[in-house]
N, C-alpha and C positions, 0 to 999 in steps of 0.2 A: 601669362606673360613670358615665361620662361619655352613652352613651347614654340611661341611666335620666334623669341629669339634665335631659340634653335633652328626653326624652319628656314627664317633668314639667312641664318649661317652657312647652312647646307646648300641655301639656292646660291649665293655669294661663289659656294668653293665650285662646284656643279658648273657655273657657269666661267670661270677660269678655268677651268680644265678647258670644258669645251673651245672656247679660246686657244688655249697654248695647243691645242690639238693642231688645229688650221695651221700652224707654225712649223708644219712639216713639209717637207717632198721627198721627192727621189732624185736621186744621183746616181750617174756613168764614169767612172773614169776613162777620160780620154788620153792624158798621159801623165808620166812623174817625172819629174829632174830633178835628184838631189832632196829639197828640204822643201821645192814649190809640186803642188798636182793641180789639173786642170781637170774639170768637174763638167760633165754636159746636166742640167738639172732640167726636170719635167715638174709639170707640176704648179703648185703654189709657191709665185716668189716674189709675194708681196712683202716678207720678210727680210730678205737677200741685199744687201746693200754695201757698198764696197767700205768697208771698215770695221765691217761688224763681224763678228764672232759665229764659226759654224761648227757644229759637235753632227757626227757621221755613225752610226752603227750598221754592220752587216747584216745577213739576212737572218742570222744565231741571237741577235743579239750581241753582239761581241762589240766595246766601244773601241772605234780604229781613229777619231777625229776628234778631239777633243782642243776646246781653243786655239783653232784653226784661224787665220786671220784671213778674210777675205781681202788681196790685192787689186781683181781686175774685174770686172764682167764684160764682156762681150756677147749679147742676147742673150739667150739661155745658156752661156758656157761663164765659169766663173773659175778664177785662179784662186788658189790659197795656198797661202803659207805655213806651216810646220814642219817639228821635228818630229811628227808619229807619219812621214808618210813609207818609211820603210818597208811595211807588211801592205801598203798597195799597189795595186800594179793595172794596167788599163783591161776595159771589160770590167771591172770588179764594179758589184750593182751596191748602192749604199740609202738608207732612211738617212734624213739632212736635216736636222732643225736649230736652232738659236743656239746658240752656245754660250760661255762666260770665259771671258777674257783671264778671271785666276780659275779655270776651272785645272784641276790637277798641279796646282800648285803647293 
């Protein structure tokens, strides 16, 4: 019984991962003003919704977007708002996925 459990458990986590995976794309920055950047995104953005929270890391690894608020979309191009968009600047390639609104807090 205890094996079953286990199996269950594993398949449960296995397949949320897999999930939250799909919950990524790529991102361009196109430009920054101040505390808003404008984002060309490719990719998967069945997740991308104007309200919703986007967390960004470079090609190292390094997290530059965290509880980013998404303002605008216009097709594949999307506005967000923060105060980490200092260290971006346009051209800069970024991974995009879900974020949380107290993330870094």
């Amino acid at each position: 019984m205890k094996k079953l459990f286990i199996s269950l458990m594993i398949l449960a986590f296995g397949v949320t991962f897999a999930l939250a995976a799909d919950e990524t794309t790529n991102g361009t920055v196109v430009a920054v003003d101040g505390n808003t950047a404008t984002i060309e995104v490719s990719g998967n953005m069945a997740w991308v919704k104007k309200g919703a929270y986007v967390r960004a890391v470079d090609e190292s690894g390094k997290l530059l977007l965290r509880s980013a608020k998404i303002t605008a979309i216009e097709g594949n191009v999307i506005t967000v708002q923060t105060s980490m968009t200092k260290e971006m600047k346009a051209g800069d390639k970024y991974k995009m996925s879900k974020g949380k609104p107290s993330a870094g807090c």
